[in-house]
ZAMARGU-4260 file (C-alpha; in steps of 0.2 Angstrom, whole numbers, plus 5000, padded with zeros to 4 digits):
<rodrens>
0) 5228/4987/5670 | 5217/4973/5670 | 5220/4968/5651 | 5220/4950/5655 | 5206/4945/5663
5) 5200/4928/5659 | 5188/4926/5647 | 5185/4909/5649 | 5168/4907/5659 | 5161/4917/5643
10) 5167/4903/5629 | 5157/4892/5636 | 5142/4885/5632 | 5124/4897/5636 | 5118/4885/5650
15) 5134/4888/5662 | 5140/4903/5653 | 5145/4921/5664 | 5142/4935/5656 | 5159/4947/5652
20) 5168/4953/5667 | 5164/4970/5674 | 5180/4977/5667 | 5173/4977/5649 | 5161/4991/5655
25) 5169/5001/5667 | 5189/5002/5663 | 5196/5013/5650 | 5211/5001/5648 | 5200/4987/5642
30) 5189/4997/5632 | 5205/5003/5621 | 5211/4985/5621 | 5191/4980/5614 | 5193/4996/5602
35) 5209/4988/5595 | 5202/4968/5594 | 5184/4972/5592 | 5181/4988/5586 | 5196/4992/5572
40) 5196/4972/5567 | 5181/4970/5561 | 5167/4980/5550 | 5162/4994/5561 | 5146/5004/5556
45) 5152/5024/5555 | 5138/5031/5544 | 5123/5034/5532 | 5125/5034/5511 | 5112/5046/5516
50) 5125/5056/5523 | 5133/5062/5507 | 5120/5060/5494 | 5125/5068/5480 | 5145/5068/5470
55) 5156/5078/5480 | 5148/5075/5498 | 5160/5074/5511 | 5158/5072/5530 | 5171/5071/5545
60) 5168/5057/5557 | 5177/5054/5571 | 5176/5035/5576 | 5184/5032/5593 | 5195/5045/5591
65) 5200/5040/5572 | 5198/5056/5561 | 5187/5048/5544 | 5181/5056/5531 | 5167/5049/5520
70) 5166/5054/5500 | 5155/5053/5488 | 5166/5053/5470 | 5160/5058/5455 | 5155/5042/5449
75) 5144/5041/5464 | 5155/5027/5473 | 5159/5030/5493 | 5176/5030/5499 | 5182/5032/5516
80) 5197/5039/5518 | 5208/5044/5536 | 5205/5063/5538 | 5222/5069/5539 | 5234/5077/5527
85) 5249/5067/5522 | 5260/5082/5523 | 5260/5087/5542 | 5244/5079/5548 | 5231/5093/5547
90) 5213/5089/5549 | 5210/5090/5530 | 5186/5093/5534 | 5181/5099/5549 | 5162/5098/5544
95) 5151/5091/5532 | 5153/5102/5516 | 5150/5101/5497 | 5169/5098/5490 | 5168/5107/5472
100) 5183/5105/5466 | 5198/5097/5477 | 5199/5093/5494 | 5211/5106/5500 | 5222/5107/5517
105) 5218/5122/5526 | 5237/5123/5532 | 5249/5121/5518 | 5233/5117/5502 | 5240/5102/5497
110) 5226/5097/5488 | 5218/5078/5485 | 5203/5073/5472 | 5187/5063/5479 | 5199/5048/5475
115) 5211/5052/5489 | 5226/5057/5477 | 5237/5070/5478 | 5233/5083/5465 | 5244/5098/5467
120) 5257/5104/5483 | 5259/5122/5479 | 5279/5129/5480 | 5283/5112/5487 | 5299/5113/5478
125) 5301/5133/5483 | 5291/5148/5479 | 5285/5143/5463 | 5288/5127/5461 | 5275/5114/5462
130) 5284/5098/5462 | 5302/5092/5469 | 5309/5075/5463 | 5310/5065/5479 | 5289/5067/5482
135) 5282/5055/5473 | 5265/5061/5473 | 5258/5042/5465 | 5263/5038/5484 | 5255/5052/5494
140) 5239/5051/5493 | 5223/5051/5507 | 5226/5032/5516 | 5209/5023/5510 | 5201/5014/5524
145) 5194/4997/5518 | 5173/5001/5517 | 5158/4992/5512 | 5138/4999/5509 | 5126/4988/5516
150) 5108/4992/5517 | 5116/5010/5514 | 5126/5008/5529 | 5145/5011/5529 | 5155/4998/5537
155) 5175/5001/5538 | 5188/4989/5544 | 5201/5001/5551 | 5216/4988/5552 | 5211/4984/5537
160) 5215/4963/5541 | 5197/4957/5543 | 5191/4944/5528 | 5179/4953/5515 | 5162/4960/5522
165) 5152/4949/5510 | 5163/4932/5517 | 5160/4939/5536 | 5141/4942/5533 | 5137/4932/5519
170) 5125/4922/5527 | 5115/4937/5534 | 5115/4945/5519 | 5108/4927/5510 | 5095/4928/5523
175) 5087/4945/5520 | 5091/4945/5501 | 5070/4947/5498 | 5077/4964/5505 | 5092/4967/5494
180) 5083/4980/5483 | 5080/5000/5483 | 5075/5008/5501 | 5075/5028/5504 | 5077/5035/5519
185) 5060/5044/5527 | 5065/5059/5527 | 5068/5074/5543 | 5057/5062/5554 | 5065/5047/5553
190) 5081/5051/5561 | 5081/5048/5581 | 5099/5051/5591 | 5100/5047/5607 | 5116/5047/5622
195) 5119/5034/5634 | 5128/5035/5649 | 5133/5017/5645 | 5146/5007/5637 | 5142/5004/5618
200) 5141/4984/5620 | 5125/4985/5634 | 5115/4994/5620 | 5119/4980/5608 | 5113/4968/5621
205) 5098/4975/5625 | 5093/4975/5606 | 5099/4957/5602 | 5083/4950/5614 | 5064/4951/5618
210) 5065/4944/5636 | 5064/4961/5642 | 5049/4966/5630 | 5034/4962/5643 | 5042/4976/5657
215) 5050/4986/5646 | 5039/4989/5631 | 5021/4986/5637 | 5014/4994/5623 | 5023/4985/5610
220) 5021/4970/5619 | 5002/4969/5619 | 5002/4966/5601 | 5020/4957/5599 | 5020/4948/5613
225) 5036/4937/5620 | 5028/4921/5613 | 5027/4928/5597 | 5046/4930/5594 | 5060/4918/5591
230) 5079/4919/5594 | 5091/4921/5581 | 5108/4910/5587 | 5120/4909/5574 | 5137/4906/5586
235) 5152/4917/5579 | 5143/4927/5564 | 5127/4937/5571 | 5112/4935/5582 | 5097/4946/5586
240) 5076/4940/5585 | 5063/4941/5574 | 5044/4940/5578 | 5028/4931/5568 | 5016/4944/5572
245) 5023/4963/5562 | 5008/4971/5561 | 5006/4987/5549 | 4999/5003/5553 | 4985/5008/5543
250) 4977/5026/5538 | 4961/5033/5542 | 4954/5024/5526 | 4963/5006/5527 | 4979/5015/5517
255) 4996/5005/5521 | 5012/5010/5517 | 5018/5001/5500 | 5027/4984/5503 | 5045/4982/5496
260) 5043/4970/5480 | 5040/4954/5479 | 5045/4947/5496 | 5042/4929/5501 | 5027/4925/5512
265) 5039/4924/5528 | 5039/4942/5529 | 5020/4944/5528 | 5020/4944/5548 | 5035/4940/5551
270) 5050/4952/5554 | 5069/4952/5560 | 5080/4961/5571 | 5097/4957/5570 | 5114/4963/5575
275) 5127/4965/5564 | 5144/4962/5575 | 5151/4973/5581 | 5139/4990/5584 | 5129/4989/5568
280) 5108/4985/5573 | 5094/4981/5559 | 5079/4977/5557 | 5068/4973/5543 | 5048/4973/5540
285) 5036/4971/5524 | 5035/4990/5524 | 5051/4995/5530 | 5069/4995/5537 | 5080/5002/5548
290) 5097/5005/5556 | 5107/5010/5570 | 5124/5012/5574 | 5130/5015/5590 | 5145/5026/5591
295) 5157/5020/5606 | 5162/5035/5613 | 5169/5032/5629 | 5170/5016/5641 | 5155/5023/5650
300) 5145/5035/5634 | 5138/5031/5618 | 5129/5038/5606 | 5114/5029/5595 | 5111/5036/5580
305) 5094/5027/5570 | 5088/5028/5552 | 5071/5022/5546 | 5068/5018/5528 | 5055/5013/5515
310) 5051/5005/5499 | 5045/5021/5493 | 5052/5041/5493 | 5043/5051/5505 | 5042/5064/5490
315) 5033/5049/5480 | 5020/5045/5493 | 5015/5063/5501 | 4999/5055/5506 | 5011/5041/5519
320) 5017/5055/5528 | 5005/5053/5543 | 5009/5035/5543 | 5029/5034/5540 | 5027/5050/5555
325) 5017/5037/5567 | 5030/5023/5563 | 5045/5035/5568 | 5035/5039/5583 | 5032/5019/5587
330) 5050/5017/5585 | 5056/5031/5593 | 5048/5027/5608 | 5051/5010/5611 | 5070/5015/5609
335) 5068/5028/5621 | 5061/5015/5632 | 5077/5005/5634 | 5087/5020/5639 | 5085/5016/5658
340) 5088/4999/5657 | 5103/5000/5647 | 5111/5014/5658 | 5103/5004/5674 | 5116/4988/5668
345) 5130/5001/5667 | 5126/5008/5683 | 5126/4987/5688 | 5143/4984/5684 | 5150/4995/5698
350) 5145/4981/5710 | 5163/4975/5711 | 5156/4957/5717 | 5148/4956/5700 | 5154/4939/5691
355) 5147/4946/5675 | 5129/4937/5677 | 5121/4921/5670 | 5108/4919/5654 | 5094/4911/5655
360) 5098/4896/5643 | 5081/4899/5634 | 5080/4916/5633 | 5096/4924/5630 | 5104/4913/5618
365) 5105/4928/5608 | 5117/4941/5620 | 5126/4923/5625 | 5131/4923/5606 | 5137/4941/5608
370) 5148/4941/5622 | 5156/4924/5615 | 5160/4933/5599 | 5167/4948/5608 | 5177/4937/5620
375) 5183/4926/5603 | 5190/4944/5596 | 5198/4949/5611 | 5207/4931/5612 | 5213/4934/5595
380) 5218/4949/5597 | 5227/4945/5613 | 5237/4928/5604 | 5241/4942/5589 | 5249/4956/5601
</rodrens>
């Protein structure tokens, strides 16, 4: 088991810097010890509001092997529970559904409402009997998993010991506040999945710079070209890029989709990519958003899943739909792009003499800043166990 190889060439600073070793990609042992310190510590991304719309929504998800189950309540608040039965461990959902009255076990229907408590154990106490008096049903509810919605993402922390979402983010969050206002999602075409035969953190580098944009996204880059973008650095909290030169699509007539409201002239051209640690990619425009979360299935499989989102419902502007479906199409492509490259580095990691690479100390401040946050979890999690 190679749990403790040292991190230390990562901790230091971009210039001299190695990348992470080979065993972060490529050895199941590690990528349980990463699931553990990285993954489960901190605020994952496992889903969509968008995913249970409407009071009673519920969807199974299965996160690293973790059964989840996400609820909308009555009140419209989302609450993510584990998705296990606390009588003998039953899957409690096995698929998206519309829960109309309880959430019942299929095994034993114990029964729970949208708020994880324990509503009725049928002939618990016998046939007939409904209660017994050393189950204390105040005690047996679902186990709530600490959630947050950003950006109508939801982010758990499964070991439920990471500080508050808005203390670990709070500075990313004051940075795109202009954005911090209604978004709806664009409908059947703005939804892209795509597998990778990689590890989950390769994906994450890849999106964090734009070094690779001229070979890798020529079309893209002959209108947002390398000089036009920036690096965002911020050591031990996020990192990702942002470019001066977002350009909207226009219609047949000049039409453009409508503008989110009353953003500061920053964003007229300008837009931002950033990852939010640890799987949780965004990007925000004048005319809209988007999200993707990778879903770290294996040491060597992931799975992306990505969201697009605009100022406007798609039912309100019929007459956007060709440009919110060229927009998906943009996107869609240049994600597809990265595909090769991102399953080419996973493929690279089998070179045993691999030291786990150098950055170029101006362009990829950004990954730099990634693999020094993941190698700062694993320590800690390391000096913890």
């Amino acid at each position: 088991m190679n749990q403790h190889s040292s991190l230390s060439s990562v901790l230091r600073d971009v210039n001299t810097a190695n990348g992470l070793p080979n065993n972060h990609y490529i050895d199941p042992d590690t990528f349980a010890e990463e699931r553990d310190a990285v993954l489960f510590a901190n605020w994952s991304g496992i889903g969509f509001g968008k995913d249970i719309p409407t009071a009673g929504d519920a969807k199974p998800v299965d996160f690293l092997g973790m059964p989840l189950l996400l609820v909308r309540d009555r009140t419209g608040e989302i609450g993510v529970f584990q998705n296990t039965c606390r009588h003998r461990g039953m899957i409690l959902v096995d698929k998206p559904q519309k829960i109309r009255g309880a959430i019942r076990c299929p095994y034993h229907s114990w029964c729970y409402g949208l708020n994880g408590e324990l509503r009725t154990a049928p002939h618990v106490g016998g046939p007939g009997q409904n209660t017994h008096e050393d189950l204390d049903f105040s005690k047996l509810g679902l186990v709530r998993i600490r959630s947050y919605v950003w950006r109508d993402v939801i982010f758990v922390n499964i070991d439920g010991n990471a500080p508050e979402f808005e203390e670990v983010h709070g500075e990313l969050m004051q940075r795109w506040k202009d954005f911090d206002q209604p978004m709806y999602h664009g409908g059947e075409g703005a939804s892209v999945y795509l597998e990778l035969n990689s590890n989950w953190k390769l994906a994450v580098e890849n999106y964090c710079e734009s070094y690779h944009l001229p070979w890798v996204h020529p079309g893209l880059n002959s209108y947002s070209r390398l000089e036009d973008h920036y690096n965002i650095n911020e050591l031990g909290k996020y990192s990702g890029q942002g470019t001066y030169v977002y350009r909207q699509f226009e219609g047949e007539n000049g039409e453009k989709l409508k503008d989110f409201d009353d953003l500061s002239e920053q964003w007229n051209e300008g837009a931002e990519y950033i990852v939010v640690y640890p799987n949780t990619l965004m990007g925000v425009q004048r005319d809209h958003g988007f999200a993707f979360l990778i879903d770290p299935v294996s040491h060597e499989k992931s799975c992306e899943r990505i969201e697009l989102y605009y100022a406007q419902k798609p039912e309100d502007s019929p007459e956007h739909e060709p440009l919110r479906a060229q927009n998906a199409a943009l996107w869609k492509t240049v994600f597809e792009e990265d595909v090769f490259v991102v399953e080419g580095m996973q493929k690279g990691r089998h070179g045993v003499k691999f030291d786990g690479g150098r950055f170029s100390p101006a362009m990829d401040g950004p990954t730099h800043c990634f693999h020094h946050w993941v190698a700062t979890q694993i320590e800690k999690g390391r000096a913890e166990g």
